[in-house]
N, C-alpha and C positions, 0 to 999 in steps of 0.2 A: 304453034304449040306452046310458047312461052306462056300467052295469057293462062292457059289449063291449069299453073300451077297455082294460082291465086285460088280456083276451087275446091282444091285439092283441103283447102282448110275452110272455106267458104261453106262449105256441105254440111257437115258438122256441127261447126257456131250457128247456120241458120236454124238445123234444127235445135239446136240448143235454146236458142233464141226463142223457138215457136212452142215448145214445148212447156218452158218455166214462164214464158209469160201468155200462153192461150188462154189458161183456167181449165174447170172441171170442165167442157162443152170440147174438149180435146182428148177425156180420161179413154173414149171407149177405140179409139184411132193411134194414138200416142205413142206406143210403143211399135208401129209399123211407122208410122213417121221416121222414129228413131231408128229402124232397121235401113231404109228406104234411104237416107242421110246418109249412113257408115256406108252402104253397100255403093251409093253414087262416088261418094270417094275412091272407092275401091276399082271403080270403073275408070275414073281419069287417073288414076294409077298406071292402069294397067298401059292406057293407051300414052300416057307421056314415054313409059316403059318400054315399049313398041318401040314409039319414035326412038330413042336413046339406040335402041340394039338398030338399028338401021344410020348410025351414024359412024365412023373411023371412031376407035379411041380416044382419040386427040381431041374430040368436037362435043364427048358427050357430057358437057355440061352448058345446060339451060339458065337464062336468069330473068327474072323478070320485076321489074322497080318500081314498086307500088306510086311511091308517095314519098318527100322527106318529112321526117319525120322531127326533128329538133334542126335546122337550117341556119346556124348562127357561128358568127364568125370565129374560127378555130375551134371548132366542135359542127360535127355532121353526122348526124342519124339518120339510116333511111329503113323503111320501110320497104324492103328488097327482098328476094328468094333467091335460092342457088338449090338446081336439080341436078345432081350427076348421080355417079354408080354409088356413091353411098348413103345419100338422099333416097334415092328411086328404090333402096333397098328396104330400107325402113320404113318408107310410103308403103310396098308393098308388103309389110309385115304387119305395120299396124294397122292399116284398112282392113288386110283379107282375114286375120285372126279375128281384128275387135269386129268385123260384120259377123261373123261365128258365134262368137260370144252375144252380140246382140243379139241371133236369132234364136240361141239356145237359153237368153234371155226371157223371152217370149212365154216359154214354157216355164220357169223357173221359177217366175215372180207372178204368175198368171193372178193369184188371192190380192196380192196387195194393193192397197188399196192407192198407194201412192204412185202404181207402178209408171204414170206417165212423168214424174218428177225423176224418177231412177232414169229411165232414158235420154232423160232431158242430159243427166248429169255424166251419163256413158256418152253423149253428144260431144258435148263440153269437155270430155278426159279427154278423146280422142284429137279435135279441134287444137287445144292445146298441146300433145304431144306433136303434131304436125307441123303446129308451128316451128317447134325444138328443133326437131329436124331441118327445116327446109328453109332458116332464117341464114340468110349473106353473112351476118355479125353478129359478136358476141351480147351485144345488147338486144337484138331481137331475141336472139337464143335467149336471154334471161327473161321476158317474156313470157314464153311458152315455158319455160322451168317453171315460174310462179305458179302461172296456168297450169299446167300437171298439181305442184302442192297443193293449190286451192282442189282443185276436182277431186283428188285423193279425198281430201278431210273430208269433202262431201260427201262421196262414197262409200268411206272407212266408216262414218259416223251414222251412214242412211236410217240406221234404225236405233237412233239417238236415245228412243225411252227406254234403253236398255242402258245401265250405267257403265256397263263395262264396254260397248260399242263407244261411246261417247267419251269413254277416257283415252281409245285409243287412237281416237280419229285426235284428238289433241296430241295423243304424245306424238305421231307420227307427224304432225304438222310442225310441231314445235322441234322434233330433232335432226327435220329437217333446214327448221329454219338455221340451224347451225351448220349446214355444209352449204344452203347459202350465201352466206357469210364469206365462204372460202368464193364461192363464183364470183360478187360483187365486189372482194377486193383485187382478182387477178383480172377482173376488167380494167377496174381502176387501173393496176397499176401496166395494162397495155395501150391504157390510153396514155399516161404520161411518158410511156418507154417509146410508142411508137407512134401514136399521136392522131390513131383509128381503132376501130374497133371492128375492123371489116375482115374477115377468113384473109381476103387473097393477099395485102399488104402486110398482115399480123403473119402469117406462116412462112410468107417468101422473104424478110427481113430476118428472121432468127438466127442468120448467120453473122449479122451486124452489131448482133447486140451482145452484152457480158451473160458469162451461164450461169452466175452470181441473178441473175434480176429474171431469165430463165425459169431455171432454179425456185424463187419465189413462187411465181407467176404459176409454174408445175405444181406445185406442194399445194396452191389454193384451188387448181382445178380437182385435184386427188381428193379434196377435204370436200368439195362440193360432190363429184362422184360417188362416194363414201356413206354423203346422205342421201341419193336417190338411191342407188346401186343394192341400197344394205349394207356396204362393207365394214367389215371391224374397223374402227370403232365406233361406227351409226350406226351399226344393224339391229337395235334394239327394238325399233318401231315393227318391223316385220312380220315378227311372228303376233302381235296385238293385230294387226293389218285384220286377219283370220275373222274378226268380229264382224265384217261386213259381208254382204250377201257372198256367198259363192264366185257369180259370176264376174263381180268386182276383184276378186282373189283371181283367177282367172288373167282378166286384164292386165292389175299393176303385175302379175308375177312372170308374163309372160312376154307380151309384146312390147308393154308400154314403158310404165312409170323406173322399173328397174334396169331398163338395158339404157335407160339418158345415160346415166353414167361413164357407160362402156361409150357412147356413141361420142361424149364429152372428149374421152380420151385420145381416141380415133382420128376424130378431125382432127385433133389439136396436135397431131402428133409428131409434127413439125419442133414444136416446142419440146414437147420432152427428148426427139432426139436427140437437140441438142442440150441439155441438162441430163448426163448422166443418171444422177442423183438422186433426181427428182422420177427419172424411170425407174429406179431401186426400191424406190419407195412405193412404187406400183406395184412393182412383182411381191414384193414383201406384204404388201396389203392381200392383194389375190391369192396369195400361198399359205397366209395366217388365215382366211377368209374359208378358203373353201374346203377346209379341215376343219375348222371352229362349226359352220354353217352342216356339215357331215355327223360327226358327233352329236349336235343338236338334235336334229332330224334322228337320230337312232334309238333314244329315250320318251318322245310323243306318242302316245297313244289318242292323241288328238288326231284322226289321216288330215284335218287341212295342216294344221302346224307341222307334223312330220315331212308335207310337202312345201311347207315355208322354209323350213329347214334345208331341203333341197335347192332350193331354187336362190338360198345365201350360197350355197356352197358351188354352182351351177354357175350364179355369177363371179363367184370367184377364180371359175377356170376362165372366166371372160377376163376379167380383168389384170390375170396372171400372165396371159397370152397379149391384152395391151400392153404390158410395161413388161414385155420383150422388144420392142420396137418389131422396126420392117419384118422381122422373121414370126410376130407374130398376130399383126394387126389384121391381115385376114382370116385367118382363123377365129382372132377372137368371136370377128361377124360370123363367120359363117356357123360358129357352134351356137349364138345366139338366135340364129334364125332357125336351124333346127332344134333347138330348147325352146324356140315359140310355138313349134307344133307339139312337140311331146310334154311338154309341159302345161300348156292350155288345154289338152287333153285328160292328161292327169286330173288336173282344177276340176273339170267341167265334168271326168269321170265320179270324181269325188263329191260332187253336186249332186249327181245321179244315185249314187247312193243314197247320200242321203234325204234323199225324193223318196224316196222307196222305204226310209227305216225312221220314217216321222221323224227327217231330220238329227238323229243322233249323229255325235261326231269320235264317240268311244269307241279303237278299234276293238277291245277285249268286247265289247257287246254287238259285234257281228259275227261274220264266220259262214261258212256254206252259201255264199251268195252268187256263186257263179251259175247257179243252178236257177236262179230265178230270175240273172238281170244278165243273160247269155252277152248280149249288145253288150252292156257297159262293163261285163268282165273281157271281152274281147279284145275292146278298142282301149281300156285302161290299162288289159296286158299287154298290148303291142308301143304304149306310151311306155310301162317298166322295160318294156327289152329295149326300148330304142335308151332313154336314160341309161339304164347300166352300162350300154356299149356290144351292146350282144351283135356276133356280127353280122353285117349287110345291114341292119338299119341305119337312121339316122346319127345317133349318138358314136357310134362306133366310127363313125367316118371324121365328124369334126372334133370328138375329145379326144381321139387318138392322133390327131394332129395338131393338139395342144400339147401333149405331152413329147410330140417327137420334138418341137418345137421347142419345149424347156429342156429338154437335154441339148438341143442344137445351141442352146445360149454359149455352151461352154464350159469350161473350168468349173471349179467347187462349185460355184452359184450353178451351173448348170444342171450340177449332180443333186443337190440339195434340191431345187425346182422343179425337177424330173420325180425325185422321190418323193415330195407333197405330191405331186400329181397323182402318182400311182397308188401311195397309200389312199386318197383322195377314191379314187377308182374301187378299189376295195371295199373303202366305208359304204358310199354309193348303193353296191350292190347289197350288204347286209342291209343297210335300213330299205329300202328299196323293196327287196325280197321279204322282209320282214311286214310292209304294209300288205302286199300280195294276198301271204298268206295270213295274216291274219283278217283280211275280209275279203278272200273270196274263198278259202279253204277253211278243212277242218270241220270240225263239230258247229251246230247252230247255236251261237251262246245269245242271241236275242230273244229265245222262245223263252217266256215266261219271267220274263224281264219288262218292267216301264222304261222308258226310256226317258230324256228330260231331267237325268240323274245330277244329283253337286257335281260329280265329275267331269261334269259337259256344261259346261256355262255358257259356249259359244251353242248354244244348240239357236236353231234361228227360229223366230216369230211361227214361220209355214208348220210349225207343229201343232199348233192351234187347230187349223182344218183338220187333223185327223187324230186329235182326244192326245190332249197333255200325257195322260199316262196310258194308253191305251199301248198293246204290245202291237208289233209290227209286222205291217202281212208285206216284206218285199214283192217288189214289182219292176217291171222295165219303165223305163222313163217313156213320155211320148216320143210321138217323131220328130216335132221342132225342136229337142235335146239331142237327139239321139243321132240325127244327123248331120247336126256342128263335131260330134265325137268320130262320126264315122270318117268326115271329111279330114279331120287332124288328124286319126290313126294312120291314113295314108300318107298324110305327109311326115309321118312320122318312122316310118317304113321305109319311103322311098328317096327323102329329102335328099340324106345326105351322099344317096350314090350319086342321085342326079347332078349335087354341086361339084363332086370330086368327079366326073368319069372326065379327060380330058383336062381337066384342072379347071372346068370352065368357070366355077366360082372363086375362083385365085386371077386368074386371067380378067375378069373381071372389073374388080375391085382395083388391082393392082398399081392402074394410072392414079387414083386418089392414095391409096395406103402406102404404095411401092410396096417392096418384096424382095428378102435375103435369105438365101437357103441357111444361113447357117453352117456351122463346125459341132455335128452331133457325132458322140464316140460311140453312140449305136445305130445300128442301121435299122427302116421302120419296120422290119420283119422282127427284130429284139422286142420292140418297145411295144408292137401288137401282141408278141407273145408274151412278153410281161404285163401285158394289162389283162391278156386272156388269164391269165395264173391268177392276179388280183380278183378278179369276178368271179372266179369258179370258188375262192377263198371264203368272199364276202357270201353268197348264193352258199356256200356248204356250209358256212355257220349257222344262219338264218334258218336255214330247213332243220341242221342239226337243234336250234334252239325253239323254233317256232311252228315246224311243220312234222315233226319226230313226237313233240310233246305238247300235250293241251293246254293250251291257254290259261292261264287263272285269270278269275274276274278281276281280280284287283290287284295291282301292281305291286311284286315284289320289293323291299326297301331294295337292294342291289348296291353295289359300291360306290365307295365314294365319287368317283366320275360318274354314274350314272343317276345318282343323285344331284350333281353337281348343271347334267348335262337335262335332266328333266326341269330345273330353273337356269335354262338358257343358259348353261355356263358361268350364272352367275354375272349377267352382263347389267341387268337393274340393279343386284345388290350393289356392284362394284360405281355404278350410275348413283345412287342414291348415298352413298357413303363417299366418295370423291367430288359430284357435283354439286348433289342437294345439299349435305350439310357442307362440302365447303363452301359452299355460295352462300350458305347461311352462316357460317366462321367468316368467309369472307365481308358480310354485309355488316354484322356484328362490329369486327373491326370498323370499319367503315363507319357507321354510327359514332361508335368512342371517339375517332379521330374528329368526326365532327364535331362530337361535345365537346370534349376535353381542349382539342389544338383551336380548330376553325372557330368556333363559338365562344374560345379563350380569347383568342388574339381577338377576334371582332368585341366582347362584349367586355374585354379589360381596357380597350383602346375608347370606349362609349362612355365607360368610369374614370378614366385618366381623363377624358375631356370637361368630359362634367365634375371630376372632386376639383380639377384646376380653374374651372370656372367658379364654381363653387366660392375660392380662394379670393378670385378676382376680381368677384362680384364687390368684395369687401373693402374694394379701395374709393370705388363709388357707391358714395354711401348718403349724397346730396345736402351734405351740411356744409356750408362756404367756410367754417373755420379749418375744415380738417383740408382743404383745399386749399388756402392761404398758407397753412403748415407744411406743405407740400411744394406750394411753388417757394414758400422761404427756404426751405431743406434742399431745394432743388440749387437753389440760387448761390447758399450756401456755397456749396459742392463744389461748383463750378467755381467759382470763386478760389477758394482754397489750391485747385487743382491748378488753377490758371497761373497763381503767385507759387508755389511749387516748382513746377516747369518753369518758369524764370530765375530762380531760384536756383534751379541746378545747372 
């Protein structure tokens, strides 16, 4: 069974491979290639998965060693895989969502003319986040991180001739290159700590080592998390992310590009247990994160951005539940795996839409659509209950054991992390409730409306096929859309009893994450009932503000926060006045010192040499008298000097 995992990424890269380099004599096959590829992954998933559950706890991790990779004395790279229950977890998330996504691809991108280039490129995302996962060591892992960046800008950017796609598929590239940064310096520094760069030696030593060099080591995994994840302070790229097709939105927000982060955390979690500190700096990230990511999300009248918004704040009850340690590294997964189905659902319902409303992304310019796209109001209603936490779905089951989870931390920090969550929980359901009804309830504010408006800038190409301004006759999506939706809604419903009934998804996980109940000063019958109160809170303002009163076309100015929170919080302004111009005050400087200091010393030291040669040149000057005068002067000298010192 070992060899299976090599194809597990194999599938993928080939078609990637066959895809961007076939040519046009692949355009009219291409995108079944590309389905055909994710779905065969998804097959030796399942069956490595199989074997896994048929083995004792103790045995269920797989490995299989490619090739070395860098073979040179005191340094060893290999080209190696490691499958156990937190691998097989994220194989199976990423295959069976991203085959979804591909097949509701199919239908999505059907006009474009490029569309076997796009599958090439969903090949290629996948490929690479497989690797991420499924790499022995921290240098394979970084690897498939790259691989994810590159594939995103690809994606981010697919419809490049648009300027505002193309700026964002750069900022996201670029701001990630900055949590990079953090990755490749806490390799480095496990290579000099520990003198490998391989999971099993790097995690089973943390107790040998100073929580001083830990400590570091944590802080640059967090900093690279940060930028895949979205977390404050990288999350700026994300909601730009939105410029690229739907189904790519989809992708990074659901299975793939955003949960490395959390997964970074996870394995590593060895390390941060031991560095206190550096786990504080987690929960504080995840608790700032998915408050900031919530508020966002409540000011978007953009539905993709409003559900980018989500899906910051989403990860940040991931990554609040990682830097809980043991009490809260299985939940983190298990909430992200059900935020794979109801949130890919979400995406791919919001797709649907707008298939049906030529592509507008303006919630004020919908309304009464439940009535013509029955399907996609169905399964994108059953993705809002399972996200709010409504109960017996999915999200009810894993967010509500994140939150029992932050209160089990303990003390003030307990209570303080408990209460981001909950208010967390509340926001959730107003902007949540608030996208609902404004497009599938209500009056029809599309009739008599073009669409294509300034206000929608992210509107996509596909509006072309059905007249730039022409008003919008909604419709159901086909069936190769409608059946990636129907397939998620169920798992969006059913997910999270299935993982909690027996604990069988804590059980699990448990030999890779371990597991500590915790000291919570509520019991989870409180902390259910206090999230039920947050939901019913957020869902009554929301109807009270959006489903009681008609819509305006055009968005009231509102207060200051929601001014603040309609530009992201302010997170480019604050980006563009601390980084841009200081890196430009900084380079400034940087310039001067070189004129002034460096270009001093170098070009006064190039005039000293030269005014003193200058000087010198004067003594050779090839007339034998003034040379005779010189050796007499010289002779002189000595002379006098010599009868002197006898003298005295």
């Amino acid at each position: 069974m070992e060899n299976l995992i090599a194809l597990l990424v194999a599938a993928p890269l080939l078609g990637a491979a066959v895809l961007l380099c076939g040519g046009r004599r692949l355009d009219a096959v291409g995108h079944w290639i590309g389905v055909l590829m994710s779905s065969a992954s998804f097959v030796f998933g399942v069956i490595l998965f199989a074997d896994l559950l048929g083995k004792d706890a103790e045995h269920r991790t797989l490995m299989q060693h490619l090739f070395s990779w860098v073979p040179v004395e005191g340094f060893q790279a290999d080209v190696a895989f490691r499958l156990d229950q937190l691998s097989v977890t994220f194989v199976l998330l990423i295959t069976g969502v991203g085959s979804l996504i591909h097949l509701y691809s199919v239908g999505y991108m059907e006009h474009d003319e490029r569309r076997r280039r796009f599958f090439g490129y969903l090949n290629l995302f996948l490929a690479a986040m497989l690797l991420l996962v499924l790499a022995d060591n921290y240098l394979l892992l970084y690897v498939g991180w790259e691989g994810v960046g590159l594939a995103s800008y690809l994606l981010i950017g697919f419809w490049q001739h648009k300027p505002s796609a193309a700026t964002a598929a750069k900022k996201a590239f670029l701001v990630n290159r900055v949590g990079d940064m953090g990755l490749s310096i806490a390799i480095m520094l496990m290579f000099t700590t520990f003198g490998t760069f391989a999971f099993g030696p790097v995690l089973s030593h943390t107790g040998d080592t100073s929580e001083g060099k830990l400590t570091a080591i944590g802080l640059m995994l967090l900093l690279a998390a940060c930028g895949k994840s979205a977390q404050v302070p990288l999350q700026s790229w994300l909601g730009d992310a939105m410029e690229g097709p739907t189904p790519v939105s989809a992708l990074i927000h659901a299975a793939t590009m955003v949960t490395a982060g959390v997964y970074l955390i996870v394995r590593s979690g060895a390390i941060f247990n031991a560095a206190p500190d550096a786990q504080l700096a987690v929960t504080v990230v995840g608790a700032v994160t998915l408050l900031f990511g919530a508020i966002v999300g409540c000011a978007k009248d953009d539905i993709k951005k409003a559900l980018a918004g989500s899906t910051m704040s989403q990860i940040g009850y991931m990554v609040l539940a990682a830097g809980l340690g043991p009490i809260g590294y299985v939940f983190a997964i298990m909430h992200l795996v059900t935020h794979g189905f109801f949130k890919a659902g979400l995406f791919l319902g919001a797709g649907s839409v707008m298939h049906g409303m030529n592509d507008e992304v303006d919630m004020r310019k919908y309304g009464g659509l439940r009535k013509y796209m029955p399907v996609t109001f169905i399964t994108f209603g059953l993705g809002y209950l399972a996200i709010i936490g409504f109960p017996g779905l999915s999200g009810f089951f894993s967010k509500d054991k994140i939150i029992e989870a932050a209160f089990a931390k303990g003390g003030t920090e307990g209570w303080i992390l408990g209460t981001c969550a909950l208010l967390g929980a509340a926001i959730t359901a107003f902007y949540m409730t608030r996208v609902m009804l404004m497009t599938f309830f209500g009056e029809e504010r599309w009739k008599n409306q073009p669409t294509r408006s300034p206000e929608a800038p992210s509107a996509e190409p596909a509006a072309e096929h059905h007249g730039e301004h022409a008003e919008p006759h909604p419709h159901e999506s086909p069936k190769v859309m409608t059946i990636p939706m129907i397939v998620l809604a169920v798992g969006s419903v059913f997910g999270g009893a299935f993982f909690s009934i027996g604990d069988r998804f804590l059980h699990w996980l448990e030999p890779v994450t371990g597991h500590s109940e915790g000291d919570s000063p509520l019991s989870a019958a409180a902390v259910t009932g206090g999230t039920m109160v947050c939901l019913l809170i957020g869902v009554g303002i929301a109807w009270a503000m959006y489903g009681r009163r008609p819509v305006p076309a055009v968005a009231p100015r509102g207060s200051l926060l929601t001014r603040a929170a309609r530009r992201d919080l302010l997170q480019d302004d604050f980006n563009h006045v601390v980084l841009v111009r200081g890196g430009e005050h900084l380079t400034r400087s940087l310039v001067y010192v070189d004129h002034t200091l460096v270009d001093g010393v170098v070009n006064g030291t190039a005039a000293s040499v030269g005014g003193l040669s200058g000087r010198m040149r004067k003594l050779q000057n090839g007339f034998a008298r003034s040379y005779a005068v010189s050796m007499f002067g010289g002779a002189a000298i000595l002379i006098a000097a010599t009868l002197l010192m006898r003298a005295v």
